[in-house]
PDB file with SEQRES, HELIX, SHEET and CRYST1 records, atoms N, CA, C and O in Angstrom:
SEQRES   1 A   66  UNK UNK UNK UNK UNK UNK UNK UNK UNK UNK UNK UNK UNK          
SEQRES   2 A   66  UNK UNK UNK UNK UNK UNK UNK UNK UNK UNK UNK UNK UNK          
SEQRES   3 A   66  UNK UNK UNK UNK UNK UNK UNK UNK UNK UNK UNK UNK UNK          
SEQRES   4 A   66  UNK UNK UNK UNK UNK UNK UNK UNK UNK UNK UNK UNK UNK          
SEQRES   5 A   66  UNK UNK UNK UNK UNK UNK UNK UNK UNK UNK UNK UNK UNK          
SEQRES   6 A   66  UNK                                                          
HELIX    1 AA1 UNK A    3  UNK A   24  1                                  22    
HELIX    2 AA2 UNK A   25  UNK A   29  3                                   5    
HELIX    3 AA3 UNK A   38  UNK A   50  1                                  13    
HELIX    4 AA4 UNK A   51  UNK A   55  3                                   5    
CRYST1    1.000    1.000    1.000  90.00  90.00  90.00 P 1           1          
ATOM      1  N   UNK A   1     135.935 137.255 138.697  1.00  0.00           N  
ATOM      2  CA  UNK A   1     135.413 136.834 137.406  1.00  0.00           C  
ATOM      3  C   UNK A   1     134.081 136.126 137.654  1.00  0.00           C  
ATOM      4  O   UNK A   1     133.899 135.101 138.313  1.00  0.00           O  
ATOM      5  N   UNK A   2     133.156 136.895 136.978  1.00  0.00           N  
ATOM      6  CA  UNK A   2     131.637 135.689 136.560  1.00  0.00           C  
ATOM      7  C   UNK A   2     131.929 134.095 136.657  1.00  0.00           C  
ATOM      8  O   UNK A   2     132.984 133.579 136.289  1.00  0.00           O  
ATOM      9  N   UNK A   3     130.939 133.472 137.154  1.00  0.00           N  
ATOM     10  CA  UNK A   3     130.532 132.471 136.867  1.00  0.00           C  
ATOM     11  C   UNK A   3     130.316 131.870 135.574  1.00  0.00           C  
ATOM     12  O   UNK A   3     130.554 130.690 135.319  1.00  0.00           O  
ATOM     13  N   UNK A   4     129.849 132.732 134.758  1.00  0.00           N  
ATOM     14  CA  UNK A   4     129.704 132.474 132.941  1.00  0.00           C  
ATOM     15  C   UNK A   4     130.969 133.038 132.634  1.00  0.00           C  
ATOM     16  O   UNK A   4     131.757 132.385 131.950  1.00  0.00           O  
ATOM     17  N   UNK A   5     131.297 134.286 133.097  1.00  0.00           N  
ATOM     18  CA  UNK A   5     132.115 134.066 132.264  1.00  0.00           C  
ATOM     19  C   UNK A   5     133.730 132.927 132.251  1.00  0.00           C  
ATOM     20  O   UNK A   5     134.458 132.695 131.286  1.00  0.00           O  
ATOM     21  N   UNK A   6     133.854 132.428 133.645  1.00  0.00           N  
ATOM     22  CA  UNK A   6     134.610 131.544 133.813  1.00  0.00           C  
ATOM     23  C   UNK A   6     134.697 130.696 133.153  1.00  0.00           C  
ATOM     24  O   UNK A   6     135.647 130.457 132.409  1.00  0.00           O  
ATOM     25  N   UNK A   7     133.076 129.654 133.384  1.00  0.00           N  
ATOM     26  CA  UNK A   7     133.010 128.733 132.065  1.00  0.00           C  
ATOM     27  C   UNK A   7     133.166 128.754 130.634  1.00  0.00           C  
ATOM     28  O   UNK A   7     133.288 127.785 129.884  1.00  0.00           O  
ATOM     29  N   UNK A   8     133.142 130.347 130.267  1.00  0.00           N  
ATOM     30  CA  UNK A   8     133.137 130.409 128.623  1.00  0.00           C  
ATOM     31  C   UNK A   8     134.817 130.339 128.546  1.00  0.00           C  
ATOM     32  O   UNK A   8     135.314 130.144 127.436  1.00  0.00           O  
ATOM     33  N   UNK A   9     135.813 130.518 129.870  1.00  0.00           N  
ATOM     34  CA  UNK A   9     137.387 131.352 129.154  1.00  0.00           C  
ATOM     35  C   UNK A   9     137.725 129.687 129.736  1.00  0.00           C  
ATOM     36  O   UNK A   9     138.908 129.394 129.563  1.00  0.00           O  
ATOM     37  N   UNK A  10     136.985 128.707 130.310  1.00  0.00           N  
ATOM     38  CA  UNK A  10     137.530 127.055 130.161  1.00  0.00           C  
ATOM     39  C   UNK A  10     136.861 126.653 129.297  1.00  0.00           C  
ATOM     40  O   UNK A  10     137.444 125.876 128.541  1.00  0.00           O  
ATOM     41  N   UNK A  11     135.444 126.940 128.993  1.00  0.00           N  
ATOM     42  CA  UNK A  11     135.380 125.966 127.123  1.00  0.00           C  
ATOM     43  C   UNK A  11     136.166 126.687 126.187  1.00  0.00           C  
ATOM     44  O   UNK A  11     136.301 125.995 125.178  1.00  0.00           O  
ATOM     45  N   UNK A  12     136.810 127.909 126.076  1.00  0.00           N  
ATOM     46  CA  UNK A  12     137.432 128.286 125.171  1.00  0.00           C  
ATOM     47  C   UNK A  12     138.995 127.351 125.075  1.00  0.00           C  
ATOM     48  O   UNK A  12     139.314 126.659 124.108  1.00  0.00           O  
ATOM     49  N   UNK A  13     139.919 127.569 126.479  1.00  0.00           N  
ATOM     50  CA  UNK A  13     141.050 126.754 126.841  1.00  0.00           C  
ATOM     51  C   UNK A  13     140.540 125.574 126.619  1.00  0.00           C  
ATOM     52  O   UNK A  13     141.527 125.141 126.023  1.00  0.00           O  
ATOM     53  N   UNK A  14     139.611 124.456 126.604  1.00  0.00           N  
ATOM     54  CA  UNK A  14     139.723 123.170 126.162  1.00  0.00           C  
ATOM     55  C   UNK A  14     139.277 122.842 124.983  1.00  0.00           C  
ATOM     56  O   UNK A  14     139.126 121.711 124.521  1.00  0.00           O  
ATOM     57  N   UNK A  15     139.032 124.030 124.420  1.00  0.00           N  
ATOM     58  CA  UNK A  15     139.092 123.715 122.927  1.00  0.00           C  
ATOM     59  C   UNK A  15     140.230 124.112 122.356  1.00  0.00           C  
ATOM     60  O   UNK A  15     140.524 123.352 121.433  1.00  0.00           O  
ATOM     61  N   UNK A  16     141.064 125.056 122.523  1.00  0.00           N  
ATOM     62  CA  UNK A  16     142.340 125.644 122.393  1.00  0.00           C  
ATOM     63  C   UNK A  16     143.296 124.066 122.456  1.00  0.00           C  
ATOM     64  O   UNK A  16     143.831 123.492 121.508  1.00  0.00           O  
ATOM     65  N   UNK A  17     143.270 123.729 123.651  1.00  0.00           N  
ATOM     66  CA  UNK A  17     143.990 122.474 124.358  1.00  0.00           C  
ATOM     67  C   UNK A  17     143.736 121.340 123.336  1.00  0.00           C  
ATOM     68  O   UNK A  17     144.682 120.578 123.138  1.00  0.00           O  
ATOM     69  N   UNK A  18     142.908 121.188 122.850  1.00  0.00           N  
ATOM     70  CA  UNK A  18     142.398 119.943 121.896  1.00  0.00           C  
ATOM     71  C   UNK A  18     143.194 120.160 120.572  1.00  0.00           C  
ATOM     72  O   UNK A  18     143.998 119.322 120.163  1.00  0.00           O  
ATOM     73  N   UNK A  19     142.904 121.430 119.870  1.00  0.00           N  
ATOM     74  CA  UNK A  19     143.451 121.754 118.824  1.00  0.00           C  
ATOM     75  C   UNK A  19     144.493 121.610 118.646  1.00  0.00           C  
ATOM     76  O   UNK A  19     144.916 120.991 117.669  1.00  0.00           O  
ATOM     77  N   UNK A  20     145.244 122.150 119.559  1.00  0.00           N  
ATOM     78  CA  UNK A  20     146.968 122.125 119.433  1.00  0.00           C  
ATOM     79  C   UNK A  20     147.186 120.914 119.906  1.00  0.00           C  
ATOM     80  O   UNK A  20     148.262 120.709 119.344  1.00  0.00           O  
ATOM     81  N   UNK A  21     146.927 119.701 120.675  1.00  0.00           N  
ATOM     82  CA  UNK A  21     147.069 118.278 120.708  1.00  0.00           C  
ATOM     83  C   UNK A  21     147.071 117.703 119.097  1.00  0.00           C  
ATOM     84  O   UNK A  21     147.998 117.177 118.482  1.00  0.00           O  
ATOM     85  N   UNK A  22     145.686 118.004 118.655  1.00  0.00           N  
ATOM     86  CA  UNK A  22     145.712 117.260 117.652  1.00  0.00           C  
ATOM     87  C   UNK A  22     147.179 117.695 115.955  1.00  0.00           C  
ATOM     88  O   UNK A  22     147.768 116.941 115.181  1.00  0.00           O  
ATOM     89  N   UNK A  23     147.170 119.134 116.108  1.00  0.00           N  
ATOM     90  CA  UNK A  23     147.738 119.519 115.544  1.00  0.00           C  
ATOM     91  C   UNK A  23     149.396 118.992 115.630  1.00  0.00           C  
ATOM     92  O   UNK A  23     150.287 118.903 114.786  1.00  0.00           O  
ATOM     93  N   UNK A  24     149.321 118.717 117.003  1.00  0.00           N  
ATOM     94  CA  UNK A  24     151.186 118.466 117.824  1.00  0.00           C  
ATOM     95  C   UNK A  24     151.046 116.260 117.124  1.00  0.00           C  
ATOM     96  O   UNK A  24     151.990 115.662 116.607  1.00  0.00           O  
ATOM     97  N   UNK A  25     150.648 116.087 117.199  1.00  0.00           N  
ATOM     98  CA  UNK A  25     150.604 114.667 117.158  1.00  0.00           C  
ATOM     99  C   UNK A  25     150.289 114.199 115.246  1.00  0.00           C  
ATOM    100  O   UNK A  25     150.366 113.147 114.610  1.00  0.00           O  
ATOM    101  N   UNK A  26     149.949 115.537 114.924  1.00  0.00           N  
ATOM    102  CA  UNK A  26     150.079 115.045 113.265  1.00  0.00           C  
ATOM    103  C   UNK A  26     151.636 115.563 112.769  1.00  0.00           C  
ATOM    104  O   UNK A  26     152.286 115.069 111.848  1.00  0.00           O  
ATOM    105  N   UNK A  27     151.909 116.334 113.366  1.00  0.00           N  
ATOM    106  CA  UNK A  27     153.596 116.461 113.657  1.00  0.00           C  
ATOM    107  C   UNK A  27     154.031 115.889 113.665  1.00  0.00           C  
ATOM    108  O   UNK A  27     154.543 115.592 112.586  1.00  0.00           O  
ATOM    109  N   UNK A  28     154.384 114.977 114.975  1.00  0.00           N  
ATOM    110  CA  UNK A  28     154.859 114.206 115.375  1.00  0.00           C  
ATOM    111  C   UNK A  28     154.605 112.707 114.746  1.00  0.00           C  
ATOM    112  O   UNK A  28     155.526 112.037 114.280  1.00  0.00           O  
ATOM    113  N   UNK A  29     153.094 112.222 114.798  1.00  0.00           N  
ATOM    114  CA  UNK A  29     153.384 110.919 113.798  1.00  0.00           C  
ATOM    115  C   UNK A  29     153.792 111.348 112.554  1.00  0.00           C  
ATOM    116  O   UNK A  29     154.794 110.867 112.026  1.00  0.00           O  
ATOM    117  N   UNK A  30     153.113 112.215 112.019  1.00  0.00           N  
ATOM    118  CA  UNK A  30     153.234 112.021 110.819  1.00  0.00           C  
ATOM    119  C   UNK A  30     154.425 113.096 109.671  1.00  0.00           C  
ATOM    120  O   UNK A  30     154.616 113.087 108.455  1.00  0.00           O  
ATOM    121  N   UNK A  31     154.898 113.768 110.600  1.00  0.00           N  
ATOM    122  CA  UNK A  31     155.658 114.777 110.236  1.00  0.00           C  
ATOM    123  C   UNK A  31     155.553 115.944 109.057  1.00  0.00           C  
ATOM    124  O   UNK A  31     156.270 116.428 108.181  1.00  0.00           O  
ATOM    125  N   UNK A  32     153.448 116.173 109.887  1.00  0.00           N  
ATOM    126  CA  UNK A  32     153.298 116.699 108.453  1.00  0.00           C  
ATOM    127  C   UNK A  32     152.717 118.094 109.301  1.00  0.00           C  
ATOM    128  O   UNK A  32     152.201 118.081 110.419  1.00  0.00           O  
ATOM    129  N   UNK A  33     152.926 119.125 108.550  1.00  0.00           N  
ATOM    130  CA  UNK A  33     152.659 120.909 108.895  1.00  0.00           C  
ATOM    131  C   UNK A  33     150.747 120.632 109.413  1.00  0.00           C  
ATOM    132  O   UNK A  33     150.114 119.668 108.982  1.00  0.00           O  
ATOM    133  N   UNK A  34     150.246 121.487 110.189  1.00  0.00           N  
ATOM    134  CA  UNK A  34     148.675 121.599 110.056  1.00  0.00           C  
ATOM    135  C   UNK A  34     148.600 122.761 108.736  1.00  0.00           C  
ATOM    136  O   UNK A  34     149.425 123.441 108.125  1.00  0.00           O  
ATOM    137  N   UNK A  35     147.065 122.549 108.688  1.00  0.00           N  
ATOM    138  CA  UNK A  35     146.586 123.457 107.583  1.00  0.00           C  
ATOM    139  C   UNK A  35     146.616 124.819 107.639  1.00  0.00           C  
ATOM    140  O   UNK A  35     146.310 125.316 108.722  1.00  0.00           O  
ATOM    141  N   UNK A  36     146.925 125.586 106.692  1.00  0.00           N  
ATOM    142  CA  UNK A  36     146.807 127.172 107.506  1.00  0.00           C  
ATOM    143  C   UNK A  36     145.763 127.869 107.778  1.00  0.00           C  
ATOM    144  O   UNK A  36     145.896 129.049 108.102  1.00  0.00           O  
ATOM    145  N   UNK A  37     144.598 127.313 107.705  1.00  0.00           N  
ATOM    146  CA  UNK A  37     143.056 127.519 107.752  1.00  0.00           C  
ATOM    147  C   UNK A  37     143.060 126.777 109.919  1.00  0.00           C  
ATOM    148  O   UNK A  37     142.533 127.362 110.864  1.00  0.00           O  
ATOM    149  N   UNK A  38     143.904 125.309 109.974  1.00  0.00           N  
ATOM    150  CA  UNK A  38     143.723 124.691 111.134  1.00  0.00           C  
ATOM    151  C   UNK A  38     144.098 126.391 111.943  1.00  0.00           C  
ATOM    152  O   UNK A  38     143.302 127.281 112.244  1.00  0.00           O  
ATOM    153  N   UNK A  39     145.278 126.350 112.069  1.00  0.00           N  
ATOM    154  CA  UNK A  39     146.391 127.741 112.446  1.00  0.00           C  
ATOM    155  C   UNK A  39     145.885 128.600 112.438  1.00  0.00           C  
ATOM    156  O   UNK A  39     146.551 129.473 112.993  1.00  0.00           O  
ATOM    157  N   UNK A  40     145.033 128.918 112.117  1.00  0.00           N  
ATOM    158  CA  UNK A  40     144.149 130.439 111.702  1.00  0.00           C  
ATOM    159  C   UNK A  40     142.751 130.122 112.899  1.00  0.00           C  
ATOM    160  O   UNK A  40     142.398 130.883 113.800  1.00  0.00           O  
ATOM    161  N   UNK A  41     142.303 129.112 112.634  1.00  0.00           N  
ATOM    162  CA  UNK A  41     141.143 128.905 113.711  1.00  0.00           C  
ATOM    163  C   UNK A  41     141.444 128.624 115.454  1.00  0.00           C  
ATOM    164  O   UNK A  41     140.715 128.797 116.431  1.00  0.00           O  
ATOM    165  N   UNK A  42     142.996 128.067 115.308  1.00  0.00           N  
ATOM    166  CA  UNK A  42     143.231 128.520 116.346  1.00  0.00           C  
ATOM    167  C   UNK A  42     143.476 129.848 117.115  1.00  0.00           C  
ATOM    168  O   UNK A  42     143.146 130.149 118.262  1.00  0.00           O  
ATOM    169  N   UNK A  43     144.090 130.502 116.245  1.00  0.00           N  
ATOM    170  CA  UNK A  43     144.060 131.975 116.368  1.00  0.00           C  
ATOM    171  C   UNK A  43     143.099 132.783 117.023  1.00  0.00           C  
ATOM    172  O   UNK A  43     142.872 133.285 118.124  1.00  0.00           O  
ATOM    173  N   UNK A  44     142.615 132.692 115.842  1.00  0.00           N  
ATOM    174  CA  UNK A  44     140.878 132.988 116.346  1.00  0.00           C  
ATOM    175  C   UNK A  44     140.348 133.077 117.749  1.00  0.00           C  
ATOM    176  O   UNK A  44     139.743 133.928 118.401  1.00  0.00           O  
ATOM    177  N   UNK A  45     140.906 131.615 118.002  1.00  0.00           N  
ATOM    178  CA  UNK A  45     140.029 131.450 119.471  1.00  0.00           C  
ATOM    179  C   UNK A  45     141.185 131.945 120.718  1.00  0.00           C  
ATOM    180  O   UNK A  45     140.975 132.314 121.874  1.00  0.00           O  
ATOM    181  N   UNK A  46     142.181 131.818 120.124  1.00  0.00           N  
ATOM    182  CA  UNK A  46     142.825 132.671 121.181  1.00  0.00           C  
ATOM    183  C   UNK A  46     142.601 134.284 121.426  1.00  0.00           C  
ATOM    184  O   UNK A  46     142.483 134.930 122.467  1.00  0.00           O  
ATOM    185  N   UNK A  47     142.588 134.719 119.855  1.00  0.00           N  
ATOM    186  CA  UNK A  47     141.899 136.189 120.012  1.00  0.00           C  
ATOM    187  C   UNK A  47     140.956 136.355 120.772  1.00  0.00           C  
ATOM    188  O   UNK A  47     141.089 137.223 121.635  1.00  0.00           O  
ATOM    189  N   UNK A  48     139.325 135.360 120.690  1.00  0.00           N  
ATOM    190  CA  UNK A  48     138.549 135.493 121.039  1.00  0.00           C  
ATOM    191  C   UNK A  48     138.598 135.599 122.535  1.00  0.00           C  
ATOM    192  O   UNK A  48     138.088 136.300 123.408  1.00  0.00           O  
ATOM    193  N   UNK A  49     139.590 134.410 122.429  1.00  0.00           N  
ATOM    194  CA  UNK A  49     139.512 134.578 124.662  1.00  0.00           C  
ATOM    195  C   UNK A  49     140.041 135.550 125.166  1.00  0.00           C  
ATOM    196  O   UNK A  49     139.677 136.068 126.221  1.00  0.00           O  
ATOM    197  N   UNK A  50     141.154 135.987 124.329  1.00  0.00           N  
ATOM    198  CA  UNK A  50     141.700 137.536 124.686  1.00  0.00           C  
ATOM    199  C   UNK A  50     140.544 138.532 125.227  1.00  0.00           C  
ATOM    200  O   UNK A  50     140.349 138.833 126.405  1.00  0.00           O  
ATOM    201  N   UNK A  51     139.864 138.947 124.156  1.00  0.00           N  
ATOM    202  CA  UNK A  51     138.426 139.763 124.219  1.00  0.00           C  
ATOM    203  C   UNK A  51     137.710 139.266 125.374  1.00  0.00           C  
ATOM    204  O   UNK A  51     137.514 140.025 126.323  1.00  0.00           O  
ATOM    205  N   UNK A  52     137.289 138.045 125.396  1.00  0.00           N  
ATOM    206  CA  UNK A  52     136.531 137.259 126.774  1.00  0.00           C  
ATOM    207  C   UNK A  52     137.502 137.970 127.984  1.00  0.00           C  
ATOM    208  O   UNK A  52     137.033 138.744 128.819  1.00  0.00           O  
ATOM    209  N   UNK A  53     138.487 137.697 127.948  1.00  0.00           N  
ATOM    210  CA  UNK A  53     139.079 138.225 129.020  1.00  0.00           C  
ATOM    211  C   UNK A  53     139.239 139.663 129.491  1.00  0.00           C  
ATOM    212  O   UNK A  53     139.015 140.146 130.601  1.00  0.00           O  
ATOM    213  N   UNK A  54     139.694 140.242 128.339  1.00  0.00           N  
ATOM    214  CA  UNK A  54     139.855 141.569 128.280  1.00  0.00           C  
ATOM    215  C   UNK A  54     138.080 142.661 128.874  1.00  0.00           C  
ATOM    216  O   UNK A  54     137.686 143.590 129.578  1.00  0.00           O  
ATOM    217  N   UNK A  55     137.860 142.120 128.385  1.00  0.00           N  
ATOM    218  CA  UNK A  55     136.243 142.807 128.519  1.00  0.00           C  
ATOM    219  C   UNK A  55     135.521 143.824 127.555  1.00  0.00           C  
ATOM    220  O   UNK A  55     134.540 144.554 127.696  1.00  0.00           O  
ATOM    221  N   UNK A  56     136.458 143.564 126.444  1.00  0.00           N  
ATOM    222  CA  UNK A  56     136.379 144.538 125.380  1.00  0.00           C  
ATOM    223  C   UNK A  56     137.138 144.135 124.254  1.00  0.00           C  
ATOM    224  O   UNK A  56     137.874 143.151 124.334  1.00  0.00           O  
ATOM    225  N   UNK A  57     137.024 144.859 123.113  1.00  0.00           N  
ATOM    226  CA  UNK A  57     137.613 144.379 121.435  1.00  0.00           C  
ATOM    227  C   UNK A  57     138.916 144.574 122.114  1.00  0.00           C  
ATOM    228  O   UNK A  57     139.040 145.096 123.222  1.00  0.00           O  
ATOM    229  N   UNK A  58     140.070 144.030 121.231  1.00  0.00           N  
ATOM    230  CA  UNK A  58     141.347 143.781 121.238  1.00  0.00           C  
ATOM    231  C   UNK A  58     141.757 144.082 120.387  1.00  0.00           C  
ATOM    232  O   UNK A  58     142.806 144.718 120.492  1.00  0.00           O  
ATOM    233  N   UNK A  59     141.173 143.810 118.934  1.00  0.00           N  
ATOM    234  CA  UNK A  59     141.500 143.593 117.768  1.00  0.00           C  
ATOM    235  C   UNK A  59     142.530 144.868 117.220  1.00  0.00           C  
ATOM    236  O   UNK A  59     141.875 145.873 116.941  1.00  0.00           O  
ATOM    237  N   UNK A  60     143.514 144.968 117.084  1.00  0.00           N  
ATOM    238  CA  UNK A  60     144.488 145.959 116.002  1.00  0.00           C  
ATOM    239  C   UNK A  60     144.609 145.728 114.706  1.00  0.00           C  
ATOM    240  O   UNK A  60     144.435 144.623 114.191  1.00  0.00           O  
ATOM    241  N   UNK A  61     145.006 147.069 113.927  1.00  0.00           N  
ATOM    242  CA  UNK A  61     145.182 146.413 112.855  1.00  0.00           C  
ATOM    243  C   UNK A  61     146.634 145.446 112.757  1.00  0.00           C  
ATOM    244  O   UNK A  61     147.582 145.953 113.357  1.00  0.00           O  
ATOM    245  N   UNK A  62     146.899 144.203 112.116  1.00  0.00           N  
ATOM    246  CA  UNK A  62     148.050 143.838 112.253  1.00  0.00           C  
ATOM    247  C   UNK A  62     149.442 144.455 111.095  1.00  0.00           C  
ATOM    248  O   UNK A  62     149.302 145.053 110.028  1.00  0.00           O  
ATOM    249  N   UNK A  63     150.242 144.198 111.527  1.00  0.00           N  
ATOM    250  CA  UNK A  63     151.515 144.326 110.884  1.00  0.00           C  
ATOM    251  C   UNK A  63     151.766 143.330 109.886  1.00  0.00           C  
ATOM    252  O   UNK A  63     151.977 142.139 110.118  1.00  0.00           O  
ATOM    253  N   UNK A  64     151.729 143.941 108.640  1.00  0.00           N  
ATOM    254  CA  UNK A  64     152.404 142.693 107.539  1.00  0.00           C  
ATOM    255  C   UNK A  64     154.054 142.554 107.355  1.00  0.00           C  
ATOM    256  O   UNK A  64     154.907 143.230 106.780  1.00  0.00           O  
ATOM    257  N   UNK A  65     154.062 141.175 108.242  1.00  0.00           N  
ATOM    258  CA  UNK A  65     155.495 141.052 107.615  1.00  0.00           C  
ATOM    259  C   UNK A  65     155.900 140.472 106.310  1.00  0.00           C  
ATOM    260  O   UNK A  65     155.014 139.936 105.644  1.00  0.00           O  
ATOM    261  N   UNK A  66     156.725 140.494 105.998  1.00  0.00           N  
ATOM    262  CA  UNK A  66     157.238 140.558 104.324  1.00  0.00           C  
ATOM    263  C   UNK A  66     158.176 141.191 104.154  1.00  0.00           C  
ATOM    264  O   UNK A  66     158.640 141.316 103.021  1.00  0.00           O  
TER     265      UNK A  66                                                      
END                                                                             
């Protein structure tokens, strides 16, 4: 793995890492859900590192459950 690209798939994981801290601890004090917009941006960046990693789109269409 690159040099860049190393650093981009650890600023991605410590922003990942931050999010879900903050998200786990409004839980926990406060026993309240995150936003589904928070949940969604995490997503995101996990997708995104997917792709970072992958070396290419990832993206499928998804499955609606319901």
């Amino acid at each position: 793995m690159s040099q860049s690209k190393r650093e981009q798939v650890i600023s991605h994981l410590r922003y990942i890492r931050q999010e879900l801290r903050e998200m786990h601890q409004g839980v926990m004090q406060d026993g309240l859900l995150p936003e589904p917009g928070e949940v969604r941006g995490v997503m995101a960046q996990l997708e995104a590192l997917l792709e970072l990693l992958e070396g290419k789109s990832s993206r499928k269409p998804k499955a609606e459950a319901g």
